[in-house]
C-alpha positions as CSV (number, residue, x, y, z in Angstrom):
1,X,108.2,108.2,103.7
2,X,108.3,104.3,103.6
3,X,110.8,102.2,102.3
4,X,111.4,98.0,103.0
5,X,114.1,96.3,101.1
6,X,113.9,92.7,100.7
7,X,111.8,92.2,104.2
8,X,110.8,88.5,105.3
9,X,108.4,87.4,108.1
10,X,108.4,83.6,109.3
11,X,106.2,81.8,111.7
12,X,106.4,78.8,113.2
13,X,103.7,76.5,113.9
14,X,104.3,73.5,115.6
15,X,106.6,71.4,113.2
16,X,105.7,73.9,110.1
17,X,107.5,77.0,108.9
18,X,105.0,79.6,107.1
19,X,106.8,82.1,105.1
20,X,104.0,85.0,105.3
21,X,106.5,87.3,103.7
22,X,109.2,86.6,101.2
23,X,111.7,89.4,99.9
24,X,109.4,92.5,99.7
25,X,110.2,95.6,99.0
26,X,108.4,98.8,98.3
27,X,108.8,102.2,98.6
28,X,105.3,104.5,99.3
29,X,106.3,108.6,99.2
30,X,104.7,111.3,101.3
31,X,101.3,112.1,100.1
32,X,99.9,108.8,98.5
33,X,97.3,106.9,99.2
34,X,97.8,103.4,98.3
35,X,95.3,100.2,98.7
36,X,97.6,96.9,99.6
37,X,95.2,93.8,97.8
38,X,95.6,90.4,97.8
39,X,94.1,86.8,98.6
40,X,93.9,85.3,101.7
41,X,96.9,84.7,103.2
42,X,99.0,86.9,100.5
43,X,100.6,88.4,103.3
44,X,99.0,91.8,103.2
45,X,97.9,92.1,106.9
46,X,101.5,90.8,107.4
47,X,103.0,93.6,105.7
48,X,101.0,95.8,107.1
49,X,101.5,95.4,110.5
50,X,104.8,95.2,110.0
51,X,104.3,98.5,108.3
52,X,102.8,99.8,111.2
53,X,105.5,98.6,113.6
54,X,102.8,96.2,114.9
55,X,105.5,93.5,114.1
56,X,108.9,93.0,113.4
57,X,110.2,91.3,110.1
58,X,112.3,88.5,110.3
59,X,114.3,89.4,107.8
60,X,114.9,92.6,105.4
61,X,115.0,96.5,106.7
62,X,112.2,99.0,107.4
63,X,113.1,103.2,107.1
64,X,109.9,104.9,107.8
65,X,110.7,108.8,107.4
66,X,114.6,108.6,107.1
67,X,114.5,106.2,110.6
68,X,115.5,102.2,110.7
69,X,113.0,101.1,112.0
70,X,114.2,97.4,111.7
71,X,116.9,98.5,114.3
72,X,114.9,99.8,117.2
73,X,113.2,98.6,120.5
74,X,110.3,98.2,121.5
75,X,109.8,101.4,123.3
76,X,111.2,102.9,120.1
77,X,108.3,101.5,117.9
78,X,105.9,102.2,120.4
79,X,107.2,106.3,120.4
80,X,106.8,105.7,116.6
81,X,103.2,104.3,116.7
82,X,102.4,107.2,119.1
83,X,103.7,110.2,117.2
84,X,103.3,108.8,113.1
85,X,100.7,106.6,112.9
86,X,97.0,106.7,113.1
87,X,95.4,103.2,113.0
88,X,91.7,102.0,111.9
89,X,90.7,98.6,111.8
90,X,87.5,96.7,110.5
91,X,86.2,96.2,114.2
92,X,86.5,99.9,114.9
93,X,87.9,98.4,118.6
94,X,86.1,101.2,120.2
95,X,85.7,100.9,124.2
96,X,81.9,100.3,124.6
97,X,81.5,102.3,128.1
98,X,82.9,105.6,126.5
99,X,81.3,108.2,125.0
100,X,82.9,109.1,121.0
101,X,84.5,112.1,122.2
102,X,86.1,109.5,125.2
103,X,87.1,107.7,122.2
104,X,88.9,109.9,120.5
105,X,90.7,111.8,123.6
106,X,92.1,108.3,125.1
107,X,94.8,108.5,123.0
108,X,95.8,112.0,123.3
109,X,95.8,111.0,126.9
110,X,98.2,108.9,126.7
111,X,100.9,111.0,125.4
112,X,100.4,113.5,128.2
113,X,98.1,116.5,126.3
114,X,96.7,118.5,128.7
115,X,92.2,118.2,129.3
116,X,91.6,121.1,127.6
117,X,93.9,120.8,124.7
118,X,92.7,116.8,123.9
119,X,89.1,118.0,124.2
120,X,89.3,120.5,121.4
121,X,91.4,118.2,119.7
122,X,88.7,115.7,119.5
123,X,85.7,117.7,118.8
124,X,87.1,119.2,115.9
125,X,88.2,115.6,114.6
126,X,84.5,114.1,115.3
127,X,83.2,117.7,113.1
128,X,85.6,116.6,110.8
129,X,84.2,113.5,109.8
130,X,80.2,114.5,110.6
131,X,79.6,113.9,113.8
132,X,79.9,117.1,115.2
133,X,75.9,116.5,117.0
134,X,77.1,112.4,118.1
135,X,80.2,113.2,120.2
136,X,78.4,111.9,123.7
137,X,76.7,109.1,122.1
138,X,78.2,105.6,123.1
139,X,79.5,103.0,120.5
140,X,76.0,101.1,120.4
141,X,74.0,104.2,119.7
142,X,75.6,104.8,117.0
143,X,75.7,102.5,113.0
144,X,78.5,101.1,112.3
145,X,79.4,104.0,109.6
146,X,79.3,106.5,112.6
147,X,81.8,103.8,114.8
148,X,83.9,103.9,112.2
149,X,84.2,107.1,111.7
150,X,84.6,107.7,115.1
151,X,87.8,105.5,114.6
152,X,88.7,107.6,112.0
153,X,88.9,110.8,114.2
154,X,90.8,108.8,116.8
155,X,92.9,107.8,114.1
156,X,93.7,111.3,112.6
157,X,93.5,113.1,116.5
158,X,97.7,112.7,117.0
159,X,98.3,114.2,113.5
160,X,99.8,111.4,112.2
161,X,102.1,111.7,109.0
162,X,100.3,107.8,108.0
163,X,97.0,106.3,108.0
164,X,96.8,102.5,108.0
165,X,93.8,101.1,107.6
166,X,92.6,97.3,107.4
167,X,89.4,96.4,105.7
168,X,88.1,99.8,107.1
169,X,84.4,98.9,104.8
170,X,84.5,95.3,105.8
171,X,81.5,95.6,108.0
172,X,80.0,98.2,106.4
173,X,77.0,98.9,103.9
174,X,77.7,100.1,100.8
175,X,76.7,103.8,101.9
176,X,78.5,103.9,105.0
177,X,81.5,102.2,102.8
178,X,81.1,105.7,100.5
179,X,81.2,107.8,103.4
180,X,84.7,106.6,104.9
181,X,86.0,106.5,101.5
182,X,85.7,110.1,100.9
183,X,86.7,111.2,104.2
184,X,90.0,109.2,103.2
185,X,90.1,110.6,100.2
186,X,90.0,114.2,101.9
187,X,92.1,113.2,104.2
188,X,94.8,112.5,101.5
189,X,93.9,115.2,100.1
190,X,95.0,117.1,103.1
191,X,98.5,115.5,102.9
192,X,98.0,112.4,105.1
193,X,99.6,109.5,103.6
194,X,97.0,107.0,103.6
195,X,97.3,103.1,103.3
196,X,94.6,100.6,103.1
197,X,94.7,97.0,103.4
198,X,91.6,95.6,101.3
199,X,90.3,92.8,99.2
200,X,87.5,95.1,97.6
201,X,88.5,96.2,94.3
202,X,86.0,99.2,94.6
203,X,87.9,100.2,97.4
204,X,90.8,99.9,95.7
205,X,89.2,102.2,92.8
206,X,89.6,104.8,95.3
207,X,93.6,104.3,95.8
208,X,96.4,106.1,93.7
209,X,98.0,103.5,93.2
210,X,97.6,99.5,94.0
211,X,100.0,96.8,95.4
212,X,99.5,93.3,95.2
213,X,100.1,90.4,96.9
214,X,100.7,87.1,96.4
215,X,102.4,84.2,98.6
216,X,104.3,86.8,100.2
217,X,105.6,88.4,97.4
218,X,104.4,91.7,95.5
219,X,103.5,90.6,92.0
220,X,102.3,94.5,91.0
221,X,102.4,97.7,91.1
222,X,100.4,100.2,89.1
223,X,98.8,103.4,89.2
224,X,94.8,103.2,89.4
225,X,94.5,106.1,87.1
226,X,96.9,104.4,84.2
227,X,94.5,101.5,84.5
228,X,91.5,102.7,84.3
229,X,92.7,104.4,81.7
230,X,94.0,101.3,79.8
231,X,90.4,99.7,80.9
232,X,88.3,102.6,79.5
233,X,90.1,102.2,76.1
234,X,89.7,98.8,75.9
235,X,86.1,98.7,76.6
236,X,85.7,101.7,74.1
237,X,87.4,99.3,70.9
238,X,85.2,98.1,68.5
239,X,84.1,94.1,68.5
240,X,85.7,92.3,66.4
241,X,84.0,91.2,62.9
242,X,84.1,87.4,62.5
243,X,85.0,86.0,59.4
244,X,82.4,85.5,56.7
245,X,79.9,87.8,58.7
């Protein structure tokens, strides 16, 4: 589904050159659903919107589903954003003076699907994550677990082969965090190919598989389940007897 070979990303502020990214390269198949962790300022938002043709690398190549992306305009990566790619964000960035199920078509409008066809769309989206009885509430009469997952139905309303999401719990409870997880979890479970940008180690926990980041470069890459494996062994060893005890 994803591959970047070697890919770089410089900015330039004022007099200094920050090298956000420095030589990554990763390859993420169909069908996973993998948490991207990291510090502040790792790089991880970098590569992600990069990822999600957000951004272009300054250096390096980017195939997203046998496609170059590195190579194409910016109409090109706008088509791609369109047709692969359903995004969610901490903020939710959900228009205020719409309705959820105004939400969730405005996208669908845009690429030209007719009323009726974006309207059933939608409501079977919003039923998919719960809010089947919330779909003409506005933004502020709903928590912030039902905005999000209201992004989440926006996200998913295109059929997108990829779901990015950044922080998606970051301004969440710990209940409402729960919720979203396991509607990503079915949602990968479905076949989406889901991504998530995070700092939370129990978000990670829910992830197949874990990248990290540091000063622009990936310093691992393991499977959750092999850890926690590995972790539930080693906390199942007996202590060891001190000498003379």
């Amino acid at each position: 589904m994803i591959e970047v070979k070697d890919l770089g990303k410089e900015y330039t502020m004022g007099s200094t050159t920050v090298h956000a990214l420095r030589g990554a390269g990763l390859r993420v198949n169909a069908g996973e659903f993998v948490a991207i962790m990291g510090p502040s300022g790792s790089g991880k938002s970098t590569l992600m919107n990069i990822l999600g043709c957000l951004d272009r690398a300054s250096a390096g190549s980017y195939w997203l589903a046998g496609e170059e992306v590195s190579k194409m305009t910016d109409d090109q990566l706008a088509d791609i954003r369109n047709r692969r790619i359903g995004f969610i964000f901490q903020t939710f960035n959900l228009l205020p003076r719409l309705s959820a199920l105004q939400n969730v078509e405005l996208p669908l409008m845009y690429r030209g699907i007719p009323a009726a066809e974006r309207r059933r769309k939608s409501e079977e989206c919003l039923e998919r994550v719960g809010l089947a009885g919330r779909m003409r509430h506005r933004p502020n009469e709903l928590s912030g677990g039902q905005q999000q997952r209201v992004a989440i139905a926006r996200a998913i309303a295109g059929s997108p082969a990829i779901v990015l999401a950044d922080e998606p719990t970051g301004n969440l409870d710990s209940r409402s965090g729960e919720e979203v997880m396991a509607i990503f979890q079915e949602l990968n479970d479905s076949g989406i190919t889901i991504i998530v940008v995070t700092h939370d180690e129990w978000i990670a926990r829910h992830a197949k598989r874990v990248i990290r980041l540091r000063d622009g470069l990936i310093v691992s890459d393991e499977l959750v389940a092999a850890r926690l494996r590995a972790e539930d062994e080693l906390n199942r060893m007996p202590a060891l007897e001190v000498a003379g005890e």
